[in-house]
N, C-alpha and C positions, 0 to 999 in steps of 0.2 A: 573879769570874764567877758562884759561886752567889749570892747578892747580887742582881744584875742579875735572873737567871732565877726568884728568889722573889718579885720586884719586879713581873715582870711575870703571872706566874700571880698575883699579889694582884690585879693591875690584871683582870685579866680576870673572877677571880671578884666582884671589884665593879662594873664593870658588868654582868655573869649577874643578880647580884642585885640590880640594878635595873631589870635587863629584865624582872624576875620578878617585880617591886612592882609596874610600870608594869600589866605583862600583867593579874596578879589585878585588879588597879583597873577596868582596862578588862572586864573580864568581869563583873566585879559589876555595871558601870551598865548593860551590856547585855539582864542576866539581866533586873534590875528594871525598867528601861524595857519589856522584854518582859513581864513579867506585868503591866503595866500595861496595856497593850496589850489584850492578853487580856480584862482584869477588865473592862475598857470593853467588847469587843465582845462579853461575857455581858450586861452592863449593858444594854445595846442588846437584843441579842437578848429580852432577858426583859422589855420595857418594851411596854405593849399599845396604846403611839402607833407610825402609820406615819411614820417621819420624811421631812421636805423634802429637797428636792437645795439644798446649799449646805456653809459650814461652821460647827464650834460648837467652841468653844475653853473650856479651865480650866485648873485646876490640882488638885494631889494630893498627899499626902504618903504616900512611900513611905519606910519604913527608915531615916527620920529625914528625910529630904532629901524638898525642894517639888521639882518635878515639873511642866514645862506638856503637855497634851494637844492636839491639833489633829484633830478628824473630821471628813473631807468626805464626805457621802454623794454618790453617783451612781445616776442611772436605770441602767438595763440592759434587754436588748431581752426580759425576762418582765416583765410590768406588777406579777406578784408577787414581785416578789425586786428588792433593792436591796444596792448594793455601797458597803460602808463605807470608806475608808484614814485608817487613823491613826497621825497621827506623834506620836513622846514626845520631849522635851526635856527637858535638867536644866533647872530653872527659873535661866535665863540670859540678856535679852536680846539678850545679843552673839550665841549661838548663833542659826546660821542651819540646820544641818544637824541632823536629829533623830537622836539614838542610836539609836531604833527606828523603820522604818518595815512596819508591817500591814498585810492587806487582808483582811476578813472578810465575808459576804453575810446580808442579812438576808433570812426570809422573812415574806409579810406576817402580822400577827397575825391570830388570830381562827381 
């Protein structure tokens, strides 16, 4: 019977700790996709071109790991200020959904 009962609290703390690998995994690509995110929409902001409405696509290397970027800009109803959204991807083709998705506003330069 004790046996059985050490058997199964082993089973439990093996999955615990894998739920715990999974979790940290998933928070790290979060974190980085997020500062990506970020670094583009300084990137943007600090750049003294007005950009078009459309989108513009790359890649990055964060933390070892390539990285695709996706920013669509949008009009908005001030003719000075323009809305960015930017999705981050692991660099994945399969990937269809972004780990991160942002929305930052730019004002015009000058």
């Amino acid at each position: 019977m004790a046996l059985a009962v050490l058997a199964i609290a082993l089973a439990a703390l093996v999955k615990a700790a894998g739920n715990n690998a999974h979790n940290a995994i998933y928070l790290k690509e979060k974190t980085l996709a997020h500062w990506i995110a970020m670094n583009k929409a300084a990137e943007w902001r600090l750049q003294d071109q007005w950009p078009g409405v459309g989108k513009q696509t790359g890649t990055v290397l964060m933390a070892e790991q390539e990285w695709r970027w996706q920013i669509t800009t949008f009009e908005t109803p001030d003719k000075d200020v323009k809305r960015i959204e930017i999705a981050v991807f692991p660099d994945d083709d399969e990937v269809e959904e972004p780990t991160v998705r942002r929305i930052a506003y730019l004002g015009r330069p000058g």
